[in-house]
ZATITI-490136 format. One line per 4 residues: number of its first residue (from 1); for each residue y, z negated, x of N, C-alpha, C. Coordinates in steps of 0.2 Angstrom, whole numbers, plus 5000, padded with zeros to 4 digits. Atoms other than C-alpha are relative to their C-alpha. Last residue first. Example, Ala and Ser with C-alpha at 12.3 -4.5 7.8 and 13.67 -1.06 7.14 Angstrom:
REM ZATITI-490136
2 = 4994,5001,4996,4995,4964,5068,5005,4997,4996; 4994,5000,5004,4978,4961,5062,5006,5000,5004
This chain:
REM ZATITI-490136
214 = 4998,4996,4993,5110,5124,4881,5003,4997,5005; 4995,4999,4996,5102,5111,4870,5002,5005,5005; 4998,4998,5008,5086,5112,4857,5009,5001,5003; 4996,5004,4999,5077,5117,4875,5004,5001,4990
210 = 5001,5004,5003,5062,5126,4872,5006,4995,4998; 4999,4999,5006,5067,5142,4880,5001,4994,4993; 4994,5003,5000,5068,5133,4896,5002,5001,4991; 4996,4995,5000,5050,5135,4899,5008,4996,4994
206 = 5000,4996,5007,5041,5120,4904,5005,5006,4998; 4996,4995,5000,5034,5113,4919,5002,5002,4992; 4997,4993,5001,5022,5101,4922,5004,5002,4994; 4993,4998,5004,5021,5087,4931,4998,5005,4996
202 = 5002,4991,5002,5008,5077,4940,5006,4999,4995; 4994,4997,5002,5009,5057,4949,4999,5008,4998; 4998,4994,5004,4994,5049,4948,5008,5000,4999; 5006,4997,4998,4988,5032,4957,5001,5007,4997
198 = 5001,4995,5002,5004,5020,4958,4992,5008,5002; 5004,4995,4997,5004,5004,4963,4999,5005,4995; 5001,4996,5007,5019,4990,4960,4993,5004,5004; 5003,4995,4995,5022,4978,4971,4995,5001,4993
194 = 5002,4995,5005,5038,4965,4968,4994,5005,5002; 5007,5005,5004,5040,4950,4980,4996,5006,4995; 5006,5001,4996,5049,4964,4993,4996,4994,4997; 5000,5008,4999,5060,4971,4980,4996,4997,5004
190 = 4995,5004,5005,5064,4987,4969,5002,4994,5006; 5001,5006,5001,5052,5001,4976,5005,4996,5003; 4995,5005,4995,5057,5015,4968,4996,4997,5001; 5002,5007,4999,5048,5032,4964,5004,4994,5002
186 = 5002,5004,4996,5057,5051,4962,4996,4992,4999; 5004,5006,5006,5060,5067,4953,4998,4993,5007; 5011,5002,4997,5069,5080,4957,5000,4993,4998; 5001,5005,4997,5084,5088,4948,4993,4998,5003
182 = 5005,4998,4993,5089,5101,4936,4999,4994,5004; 5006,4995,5001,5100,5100,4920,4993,5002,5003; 5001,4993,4997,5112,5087,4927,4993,5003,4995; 4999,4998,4992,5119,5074,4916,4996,5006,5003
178 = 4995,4994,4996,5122,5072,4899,5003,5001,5007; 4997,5000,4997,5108,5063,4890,5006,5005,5002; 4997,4994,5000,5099,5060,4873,5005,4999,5008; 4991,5000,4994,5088,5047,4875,5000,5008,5000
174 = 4997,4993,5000,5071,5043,4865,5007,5000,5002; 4991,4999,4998,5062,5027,4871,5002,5007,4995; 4997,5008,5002,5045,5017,4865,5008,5005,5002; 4992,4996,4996,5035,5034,4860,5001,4991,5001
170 = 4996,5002,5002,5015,5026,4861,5008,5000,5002; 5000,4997,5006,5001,5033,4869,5006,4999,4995; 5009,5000,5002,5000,5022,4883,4998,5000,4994; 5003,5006,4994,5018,5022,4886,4993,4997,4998
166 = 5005,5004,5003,5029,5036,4879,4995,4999,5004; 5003,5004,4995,5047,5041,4885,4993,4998,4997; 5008,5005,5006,5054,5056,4876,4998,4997,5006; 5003,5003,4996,5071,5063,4886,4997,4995,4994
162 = 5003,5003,5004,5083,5076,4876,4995,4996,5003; 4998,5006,5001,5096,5084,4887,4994,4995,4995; 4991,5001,5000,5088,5101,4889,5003,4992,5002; 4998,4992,5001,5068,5095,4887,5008,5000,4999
158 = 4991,4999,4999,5063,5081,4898,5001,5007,4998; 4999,4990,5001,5044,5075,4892,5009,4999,5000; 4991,5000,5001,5040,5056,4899,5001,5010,5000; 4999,4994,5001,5020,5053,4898,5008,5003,4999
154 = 4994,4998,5000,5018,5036,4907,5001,5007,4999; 4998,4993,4999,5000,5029,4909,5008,5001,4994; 4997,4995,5007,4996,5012,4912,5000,5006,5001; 4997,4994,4998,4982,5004,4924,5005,5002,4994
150 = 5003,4996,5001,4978,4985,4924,5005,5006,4998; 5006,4999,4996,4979,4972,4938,4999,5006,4994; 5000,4999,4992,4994,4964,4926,4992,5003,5001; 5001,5006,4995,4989,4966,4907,5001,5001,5008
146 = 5004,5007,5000,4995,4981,4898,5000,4995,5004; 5004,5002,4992,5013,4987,4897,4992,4999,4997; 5008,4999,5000,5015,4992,4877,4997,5000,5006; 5001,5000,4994,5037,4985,4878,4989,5002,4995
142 = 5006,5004,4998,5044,4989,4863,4997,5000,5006; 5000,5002,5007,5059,5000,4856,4993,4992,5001; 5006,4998,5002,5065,5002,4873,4998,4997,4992; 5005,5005,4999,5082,5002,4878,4994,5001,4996
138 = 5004,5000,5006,5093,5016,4883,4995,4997,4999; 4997,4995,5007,5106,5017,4893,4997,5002,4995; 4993,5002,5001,5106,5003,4906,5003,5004,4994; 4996,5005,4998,5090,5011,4913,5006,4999,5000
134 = 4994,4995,4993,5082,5024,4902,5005,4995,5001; 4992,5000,5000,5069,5009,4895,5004,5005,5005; 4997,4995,5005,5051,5011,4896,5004,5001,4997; 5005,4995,4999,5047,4994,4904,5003,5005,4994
130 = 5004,5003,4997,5064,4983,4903,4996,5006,4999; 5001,4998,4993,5082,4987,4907,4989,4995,4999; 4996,4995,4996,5090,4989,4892,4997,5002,5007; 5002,4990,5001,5077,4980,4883,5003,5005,5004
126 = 4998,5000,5004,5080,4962,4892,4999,5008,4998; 4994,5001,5000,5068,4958,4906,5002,5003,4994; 4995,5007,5001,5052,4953,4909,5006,5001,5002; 5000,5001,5005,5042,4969,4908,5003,4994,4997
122 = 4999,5009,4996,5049,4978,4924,5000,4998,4990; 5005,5005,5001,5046,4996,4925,5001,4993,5001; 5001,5009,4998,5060,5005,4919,4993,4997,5000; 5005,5005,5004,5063,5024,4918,4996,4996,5002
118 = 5007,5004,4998,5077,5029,4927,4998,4996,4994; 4999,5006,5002,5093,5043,4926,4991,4997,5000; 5006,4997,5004,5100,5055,4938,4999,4995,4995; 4998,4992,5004,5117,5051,4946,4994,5005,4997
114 = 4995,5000,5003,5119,5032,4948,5000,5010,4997; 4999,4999,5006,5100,5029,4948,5007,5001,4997; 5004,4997,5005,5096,5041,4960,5002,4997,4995; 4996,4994,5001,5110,5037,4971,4996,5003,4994
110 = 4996,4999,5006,5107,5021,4972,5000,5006,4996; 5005,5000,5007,5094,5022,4985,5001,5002,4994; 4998,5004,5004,5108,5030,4998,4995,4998,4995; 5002,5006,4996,5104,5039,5014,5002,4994,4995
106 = 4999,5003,4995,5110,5055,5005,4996,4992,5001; 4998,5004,4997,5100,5062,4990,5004,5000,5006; 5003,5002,4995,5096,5079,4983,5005,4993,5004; 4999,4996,4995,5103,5078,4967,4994,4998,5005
102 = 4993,5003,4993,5095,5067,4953,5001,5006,5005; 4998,4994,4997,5084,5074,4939,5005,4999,5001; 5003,4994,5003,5072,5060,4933,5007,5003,5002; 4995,4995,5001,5068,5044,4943,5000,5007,4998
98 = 5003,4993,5000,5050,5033,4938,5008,5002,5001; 4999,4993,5004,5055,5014,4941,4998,5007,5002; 5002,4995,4998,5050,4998,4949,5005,5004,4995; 4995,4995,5004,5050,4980,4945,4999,5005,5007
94 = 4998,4996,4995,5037,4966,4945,5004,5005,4997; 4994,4997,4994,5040,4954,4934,5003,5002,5005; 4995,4997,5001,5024,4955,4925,5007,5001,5001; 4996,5008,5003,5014,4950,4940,5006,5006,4994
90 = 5003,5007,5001,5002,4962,4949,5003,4995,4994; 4997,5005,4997,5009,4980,4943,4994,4992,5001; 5001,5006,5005,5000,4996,4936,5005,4996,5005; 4996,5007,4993,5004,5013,4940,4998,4993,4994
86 = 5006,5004,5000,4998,5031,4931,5003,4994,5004; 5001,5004,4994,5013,5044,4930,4995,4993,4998; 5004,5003,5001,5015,5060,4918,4999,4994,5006; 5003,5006,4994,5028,5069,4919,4995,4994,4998
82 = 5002,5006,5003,5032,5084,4905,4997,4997,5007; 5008,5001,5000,5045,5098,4910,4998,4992,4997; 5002,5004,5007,5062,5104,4907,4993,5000,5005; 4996,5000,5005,5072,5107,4926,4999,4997,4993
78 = 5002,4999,5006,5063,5102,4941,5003,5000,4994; 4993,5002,5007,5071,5102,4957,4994,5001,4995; 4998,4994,5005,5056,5106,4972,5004,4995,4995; 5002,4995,5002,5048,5100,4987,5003,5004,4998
74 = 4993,4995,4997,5058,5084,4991,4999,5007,4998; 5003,4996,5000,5047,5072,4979,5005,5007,5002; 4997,4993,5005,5058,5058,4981,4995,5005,5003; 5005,4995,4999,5051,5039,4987,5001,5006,4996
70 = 5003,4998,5006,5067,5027,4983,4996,5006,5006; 5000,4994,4996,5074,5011,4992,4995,5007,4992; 5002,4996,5005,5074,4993,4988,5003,5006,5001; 4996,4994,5003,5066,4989,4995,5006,4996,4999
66 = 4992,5000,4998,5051,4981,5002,5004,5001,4994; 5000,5007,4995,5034,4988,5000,5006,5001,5002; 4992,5002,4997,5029,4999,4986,4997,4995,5003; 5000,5008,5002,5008,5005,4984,5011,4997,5004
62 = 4993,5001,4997,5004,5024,4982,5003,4994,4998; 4992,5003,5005,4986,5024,4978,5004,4999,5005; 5000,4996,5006,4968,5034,4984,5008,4999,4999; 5006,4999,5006,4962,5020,4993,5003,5006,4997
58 = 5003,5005,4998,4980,5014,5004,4994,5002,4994; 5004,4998,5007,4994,5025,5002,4993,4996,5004; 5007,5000,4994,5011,5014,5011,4994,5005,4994; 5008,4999,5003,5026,5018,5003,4997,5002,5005
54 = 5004,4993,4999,5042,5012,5011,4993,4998,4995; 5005,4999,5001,5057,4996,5013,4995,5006,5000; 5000,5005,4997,5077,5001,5015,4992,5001,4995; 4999,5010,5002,5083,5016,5008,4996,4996,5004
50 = 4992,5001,5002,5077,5035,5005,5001,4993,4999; 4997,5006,5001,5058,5041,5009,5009,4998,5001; 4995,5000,4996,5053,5060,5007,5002,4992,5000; 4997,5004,5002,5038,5067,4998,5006,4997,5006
46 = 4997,4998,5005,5030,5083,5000,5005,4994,4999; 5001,4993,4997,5013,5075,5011,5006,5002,4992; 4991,4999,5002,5015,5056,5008,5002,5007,5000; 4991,5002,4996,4998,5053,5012,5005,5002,4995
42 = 5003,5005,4992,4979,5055,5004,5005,4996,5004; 5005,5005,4999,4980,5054,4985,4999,4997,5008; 5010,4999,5000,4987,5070,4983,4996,4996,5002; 5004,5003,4995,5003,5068,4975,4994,5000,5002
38 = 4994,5001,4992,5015,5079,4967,4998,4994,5004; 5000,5004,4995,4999,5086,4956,5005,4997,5005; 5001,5000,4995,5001,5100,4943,5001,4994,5004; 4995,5002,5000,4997,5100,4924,4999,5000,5008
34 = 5003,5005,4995,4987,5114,4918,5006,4994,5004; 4995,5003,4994,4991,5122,4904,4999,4993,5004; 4996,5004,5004,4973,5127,4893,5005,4999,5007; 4998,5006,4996,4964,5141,4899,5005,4996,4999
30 = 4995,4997,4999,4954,5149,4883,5004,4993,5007; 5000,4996,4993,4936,5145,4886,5008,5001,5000; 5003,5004,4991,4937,5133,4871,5001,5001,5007; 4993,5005,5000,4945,5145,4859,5000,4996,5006
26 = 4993,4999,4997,4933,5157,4865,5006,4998,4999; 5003,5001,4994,4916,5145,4861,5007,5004,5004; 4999,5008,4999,4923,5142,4843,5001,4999,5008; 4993,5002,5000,4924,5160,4839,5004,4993,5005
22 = 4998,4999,4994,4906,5161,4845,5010,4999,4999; 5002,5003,4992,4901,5149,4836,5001,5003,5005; 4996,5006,4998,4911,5154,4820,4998,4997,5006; 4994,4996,4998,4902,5172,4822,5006,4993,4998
18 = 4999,4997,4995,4887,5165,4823,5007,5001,5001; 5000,5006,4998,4890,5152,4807,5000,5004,5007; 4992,5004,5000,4897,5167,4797,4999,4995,5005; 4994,4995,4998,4880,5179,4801,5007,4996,5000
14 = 5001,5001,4992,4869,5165,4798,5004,5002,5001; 4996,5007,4997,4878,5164,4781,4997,5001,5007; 4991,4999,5002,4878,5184,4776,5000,4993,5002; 4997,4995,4997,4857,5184,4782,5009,4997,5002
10 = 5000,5008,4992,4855,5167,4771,5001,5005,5006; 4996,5005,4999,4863,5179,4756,4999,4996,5006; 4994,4998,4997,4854,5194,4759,5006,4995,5002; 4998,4998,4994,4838,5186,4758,5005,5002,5002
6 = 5001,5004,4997,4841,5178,4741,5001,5003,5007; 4993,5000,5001,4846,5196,4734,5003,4991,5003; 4998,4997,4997,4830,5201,4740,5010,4999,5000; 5001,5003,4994,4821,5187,4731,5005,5004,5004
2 = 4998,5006,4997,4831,5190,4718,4998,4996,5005; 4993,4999,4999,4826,5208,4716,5004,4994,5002
């Protein structure tokens, strides 16, 4: 009887451990959100130049020259979503910035950062205006650049008015704004000593439901 009441128990756990591995295995397979690409590595294919200077792509990467001027991805406005950007710099007082939901421009650079608003590459200067700063309106809590020649990553989530800035893993901004709800998205470059490179631009999307704003 013990024995038999032995075998039913290693039975009833094989049994649990199966049906955890398969569980495990349809969690897995389930399609996780995918973030989409607004650059493909080869050309400028989608994108629009604005201003003085231009991006050349060279290996793979979107490298500023000049400016100062802005690269806008003409495609499509984007309303709540998450942006992810990859860029490094030579020197840390090269300057740049990410733009977030500007009109469609005229023949003016400004224009992105007078009527959308920009998150600051440039690690030598004062918080309001240095890496990871919404420019002139919100300064960063910290700068986490790495060393020149090496790569960062820029996660900036824009839900309603609320704008999260985090920089190789680490939040450094939050900004509440009050500009448009909608916009596209752009690149600067700043300067002709400056020369920023970027390898990954992707976005994605988000439903509007999230907004804590209407």
């Amino acid at each position: 009887m013990k024995m038999i009441v032995r075998l039913l128990g290693v039975i009833m756990l094989i049994v649990a451990q199966i049906g955890g591995v398969v569980a495990s295995n349809e969690k897995a397979a389930a399609p996780a959100e995918k973030f989409v690409p607004l650059f493909n590595g080869k050309d400028l294919q989608g994108w629009k130049m604005t201003g003085p200077g231009k991006f050349t792509v060279a290996d793979g990467l979107l490298h500023t020259n000049g400016g100062m001027g802005l690269l806008w991805y003409e495609k499509k406005a984007f309303g709540d979503f998450v942006l992810q950007v990859e860029w490094k710099v030579l020197r840390p007082e090269d300057n740049s910035g990410i733009f977030l939901r500007f009109p469609e421009p005229p023949n003016d650079p400004w224009y992105a950062v007078n009527n959308g608003y920009e998150v600051q590459i440039q690690d030598m200067a004062e918080p309001k205006h240095r890496t990871g700063a919404i420019y002139s309106f919100q300064a960063s809590t910290k700068v986490t650049s790495k060393s020149p020649g090496e790569w960062n990553l820029f996660e900036i989530t824009v839900v309603g008015q609320k704008y999260t800035v985090v920089l190789n893993g680490e939040k450094v901004c939050e900004f509440t704004g009050s500009r448009s709800l909608k916009g596209y998205l752009g690149l600067q470059n700043h300067d002709d000593a400056s020369r920023v490179s970027f390898r990954a631009v992707r976005v994605k999307e988000l439903p509007s439901a999230l907004r804590e704003e209407k």
